[in-house]
N, C-alpha and C positions, 0 to 999 in steps of 0.2 A: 401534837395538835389534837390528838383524842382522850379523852377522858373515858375509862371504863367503869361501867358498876354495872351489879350484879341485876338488878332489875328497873326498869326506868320507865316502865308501862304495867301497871299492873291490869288497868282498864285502858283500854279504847274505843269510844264510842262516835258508830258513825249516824251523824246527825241524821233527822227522817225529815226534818225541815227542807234538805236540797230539793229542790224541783230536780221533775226528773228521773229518780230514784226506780224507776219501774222497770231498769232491767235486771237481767240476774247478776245477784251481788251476794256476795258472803263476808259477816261482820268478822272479824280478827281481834283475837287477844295476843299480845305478841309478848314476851317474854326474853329480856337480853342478859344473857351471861357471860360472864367476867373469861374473855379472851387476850392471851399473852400476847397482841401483836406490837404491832410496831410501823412508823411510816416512814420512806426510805425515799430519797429524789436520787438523780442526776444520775439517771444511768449511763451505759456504757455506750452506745452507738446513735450516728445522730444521722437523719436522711430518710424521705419520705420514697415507701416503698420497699428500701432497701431489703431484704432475707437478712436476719439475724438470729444467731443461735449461740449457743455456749462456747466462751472459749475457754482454752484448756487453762486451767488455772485458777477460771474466773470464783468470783464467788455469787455470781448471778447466772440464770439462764433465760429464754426468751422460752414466756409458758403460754402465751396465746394474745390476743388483742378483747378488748373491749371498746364499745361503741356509747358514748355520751351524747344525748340529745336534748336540745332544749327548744322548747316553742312556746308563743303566746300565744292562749287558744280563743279570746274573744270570751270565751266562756266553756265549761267542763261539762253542763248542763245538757246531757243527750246527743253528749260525744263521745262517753265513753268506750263503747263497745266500737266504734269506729276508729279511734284514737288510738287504741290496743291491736285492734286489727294493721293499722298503719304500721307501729312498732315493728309490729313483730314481721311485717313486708319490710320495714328497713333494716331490721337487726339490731332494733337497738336495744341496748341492754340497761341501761341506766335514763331515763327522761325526766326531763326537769320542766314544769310546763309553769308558765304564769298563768294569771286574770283568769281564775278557774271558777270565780265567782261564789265558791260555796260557803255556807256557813261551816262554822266551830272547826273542831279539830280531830283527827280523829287516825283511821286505818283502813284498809279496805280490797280485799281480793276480786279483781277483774279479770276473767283467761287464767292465764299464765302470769301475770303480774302484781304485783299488790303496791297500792297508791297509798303514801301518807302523804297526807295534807293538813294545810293551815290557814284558817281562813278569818273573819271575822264574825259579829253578830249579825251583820245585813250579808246581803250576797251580793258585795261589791270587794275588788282587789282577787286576794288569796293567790297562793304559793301549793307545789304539789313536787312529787320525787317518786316516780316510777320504779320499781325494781322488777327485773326481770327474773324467771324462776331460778335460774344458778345463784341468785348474789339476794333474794327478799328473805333470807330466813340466817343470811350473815351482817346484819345492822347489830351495831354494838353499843353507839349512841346516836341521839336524836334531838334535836335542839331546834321547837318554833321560836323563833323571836318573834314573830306577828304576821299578820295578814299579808307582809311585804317580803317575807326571807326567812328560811330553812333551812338547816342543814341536815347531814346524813354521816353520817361514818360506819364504812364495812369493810369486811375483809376478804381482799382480794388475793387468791393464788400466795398468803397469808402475809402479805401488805395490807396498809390501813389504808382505806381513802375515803379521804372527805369532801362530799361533793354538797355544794350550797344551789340554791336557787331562790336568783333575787327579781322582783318586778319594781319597775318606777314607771306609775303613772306617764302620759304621753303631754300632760300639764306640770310643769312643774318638780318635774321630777328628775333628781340631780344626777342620775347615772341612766338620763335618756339624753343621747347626742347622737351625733354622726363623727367617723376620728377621720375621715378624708382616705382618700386615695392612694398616700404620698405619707412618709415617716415623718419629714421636716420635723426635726429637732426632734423626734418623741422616738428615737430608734431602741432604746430599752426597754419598750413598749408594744410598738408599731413595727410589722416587719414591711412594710412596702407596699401591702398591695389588698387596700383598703379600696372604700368604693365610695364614687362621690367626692363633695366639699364639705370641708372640717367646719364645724359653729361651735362655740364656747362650751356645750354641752361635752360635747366630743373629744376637748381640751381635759375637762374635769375627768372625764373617765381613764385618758393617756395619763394624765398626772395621778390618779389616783394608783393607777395598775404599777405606775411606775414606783411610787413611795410603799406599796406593797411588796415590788418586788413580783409581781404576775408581769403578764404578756398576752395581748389579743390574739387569742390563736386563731382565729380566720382575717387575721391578715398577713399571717405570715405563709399563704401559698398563692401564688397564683392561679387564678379560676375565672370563668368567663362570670358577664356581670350577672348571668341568670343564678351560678352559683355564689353570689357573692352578697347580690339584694336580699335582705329577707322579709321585705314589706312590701306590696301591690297594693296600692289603689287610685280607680280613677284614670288610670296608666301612666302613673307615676310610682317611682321605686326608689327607695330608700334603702339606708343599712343601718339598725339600729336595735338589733341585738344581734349578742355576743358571747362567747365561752373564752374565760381566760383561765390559765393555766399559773402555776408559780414556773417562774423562769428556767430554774431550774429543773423541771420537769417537759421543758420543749422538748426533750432528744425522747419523747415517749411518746410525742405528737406523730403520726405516719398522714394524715389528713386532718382536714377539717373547710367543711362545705355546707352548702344552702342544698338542699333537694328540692328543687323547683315545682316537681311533678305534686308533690304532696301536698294538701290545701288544707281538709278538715271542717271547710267553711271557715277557713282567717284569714283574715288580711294577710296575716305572717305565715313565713314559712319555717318548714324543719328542717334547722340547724347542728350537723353533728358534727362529733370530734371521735376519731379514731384512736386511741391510745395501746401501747404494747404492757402489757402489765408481765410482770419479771418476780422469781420466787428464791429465793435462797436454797443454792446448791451445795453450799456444806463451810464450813471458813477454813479456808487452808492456809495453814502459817509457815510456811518455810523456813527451818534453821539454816543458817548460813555459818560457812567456817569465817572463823574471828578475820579481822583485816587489819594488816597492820599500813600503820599512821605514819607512810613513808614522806608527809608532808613536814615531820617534824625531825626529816635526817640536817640538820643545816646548827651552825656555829659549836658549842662544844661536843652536842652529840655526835658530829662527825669522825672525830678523832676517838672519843671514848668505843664508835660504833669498828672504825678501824683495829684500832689496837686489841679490840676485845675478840675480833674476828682472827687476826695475823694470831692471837696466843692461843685461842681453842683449837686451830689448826693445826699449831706447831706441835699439841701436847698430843692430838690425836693422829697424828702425821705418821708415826711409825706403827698404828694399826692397821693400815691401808697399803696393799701392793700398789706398785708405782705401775706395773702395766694393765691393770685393772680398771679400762675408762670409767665403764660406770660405776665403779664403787670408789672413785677418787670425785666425779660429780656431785653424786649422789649426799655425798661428806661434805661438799661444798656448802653444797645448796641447803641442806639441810644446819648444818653452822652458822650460817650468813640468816637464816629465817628464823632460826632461836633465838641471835642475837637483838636482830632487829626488832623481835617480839616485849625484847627484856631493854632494850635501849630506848625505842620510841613507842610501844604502847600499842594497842591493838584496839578497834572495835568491834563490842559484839553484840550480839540481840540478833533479832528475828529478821529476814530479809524486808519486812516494812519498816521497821526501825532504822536499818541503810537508806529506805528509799526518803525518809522522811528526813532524814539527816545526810543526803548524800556529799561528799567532799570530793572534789578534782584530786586525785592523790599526787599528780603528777606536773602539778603548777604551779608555780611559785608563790608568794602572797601575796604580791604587787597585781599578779594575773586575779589570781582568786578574789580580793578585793572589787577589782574591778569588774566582773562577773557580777560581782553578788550585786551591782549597784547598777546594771543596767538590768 
């Protein structure tokens, strides 16, 4: 999903044009080098809350959580220093904010965090991506598509991840709906417990998550509707932004909620997602002793496997005292395991190679067959 190169800003320039501008700001040149990472889904443990840690074997461990937030701010315009203040009372470490209003495009250190943004020639729309101080100086690439959607790719605990933030107009715009309450039909999408009534808008966005392959992840918890609304006005409440996740990446979801308390002066509220972020603990391949293919003892190998067994015996038979239990066993078992080796065939390879090929050794074909077809 990421693409790396070696420098991808060699300038960035923060507009002087934003109204506003008068608090303390420091311009950034930012410079990205060529990092071996990589991005990894579907981890190992799934449940909200749950304590997870290494298991013995594993080739993952659990190296800490990070907090994803997204909010429409109305406008960015003499919020900043409030906006960051907020962050950093909720913890979040990643913020994705819409309708920030600003022109062009550019970079920008506030606090502790540094905002890239993308904006247009007026100071209407624009997109923004917060990073917190552990994770603004691990951006590898960086992609405006426009005034509407940005992405980010960095490297976490030395996973890739790539977080986008998209806005759509409150007119017309194709990925603002409501997905309702209730999954009805949309469950590869939708986990239940949505808020509100579904309108066509709301459809597009379950169908779109779905044909990606994402998941609205604040509907897959249960939360009262103060955590679930993210829009106030009038005294009326709406749900109609969202953080979705690729499906396979749910079992990394531990939360995801509205913070009511927090405003900023928007209608909308702050939205975050909780995620477990996971590091590579080393690859551990296990050799396994070879297996033999006792599924193929049956028609002539049987007898070839007998006879072969009754004359190795018979020839070794007088090097073995007869009241010697274990070394008359021993002679057995060890005869009967060579044969079998040299008669029906062994498999071997690393013990994911068994697991990826694993055979019932002990079932006949008509069972095995049937197995394989339910």
């Amino acid at each position: 999903m990421s693409k790396f190169v070696d420098a991808y800003e060699d300038q960035l320039e923060f507009d002087t044009d934003n109204k506003g501008n008068d608090e303390s700001e420091e311009k950034v040149n930012i410079d990205s080098t060529h990092t071996d990472g990589y991005l990894r889904s579907c981890p190992l443990t799934l449940g909200v809350g749950r304590p997870t840690g290494v298991r013995r074997g594993s080739r993952v461990a659990t190296l800490g959580r990070i907090r994803v937030g997204s909010w429409n701010l109305g406008t960015l315009t003499g919020k900043r220093i409030e906006l960051v203040d907020t962050f950093l009372k909720s913890n979040v470490d990643i913020g994705c904010v819409q309708e920030t209003r600003w022109k062009g495009e550019g970079a920008v250190d506030i606090k502790d965090y540094r905002l890239w943004f993308s904006g247009s020639r007026i100071a209407q729309n624009g997109v923004g991506i917060f990073l917190g101080k552990l994770y603004k100086d691990n951006v590898v690439d960086m992609s405006r598509f426009s005034d509407r959607i940005m992405s980010i790719s960095l490297i976490v605990k030395e996973e890739t991840f790539t977080v986008i933030s998209a806005y759509a107009p409150h007119a017309g715009g194709d990925l603002n709906g409501h997905i309702g309450a209730e999954a009805e039909g949309y469950e590869g999408a939708h986990g239940g417990f949505g808020f509100g009534p579904r309108n066509e808008e709301g459809r597009s966005i379950l169908k779109f998550a779905i044909a990606h392959e994402l998941v609205v992840a604040n509907s897959f918890f249960k939360k009262r509707d103060a955590q679930l609304a993210t829009f106030h006005s009038g005294g009326r409440s709406t749900q109609i932004d969202f953080l979705s996740i690729h499906k396979g990446d749910l079992r990394t979801c531990r939360d995801c909620k509205v913070l009511p308390a927090l405003t900023c002066s928007s209608h909308h509220r702050l939205l975050v997602i909780d995620l477990v972020t996971r590091g590579r603990v080393g690859r551990r391949v296990r050799v396994v002793q070879p297996r033999i293919l006792w599924k193929n003892l049956h028609g002539a190998n049987t007898e070839t496997f007998r006879t072969t067994v009754v004359d190795r015996l018979s020839i070794e038979g007088d090097n073995v005292l007869p009241t010697v239990v274990d070394q008359i066993w021993n002679r057995l078992a060890s005869t009967i395991r060579d044969v079998a080796k040299e008669a029906l065939g062994v498999a071997i390879g690393t013990s994911r190679a068994h697991k990826s090929s694993r055979e019932s050794w002990c079932l006949s074909d008509d069972v095995q067959t049937k197995a394989a077809l339910k």
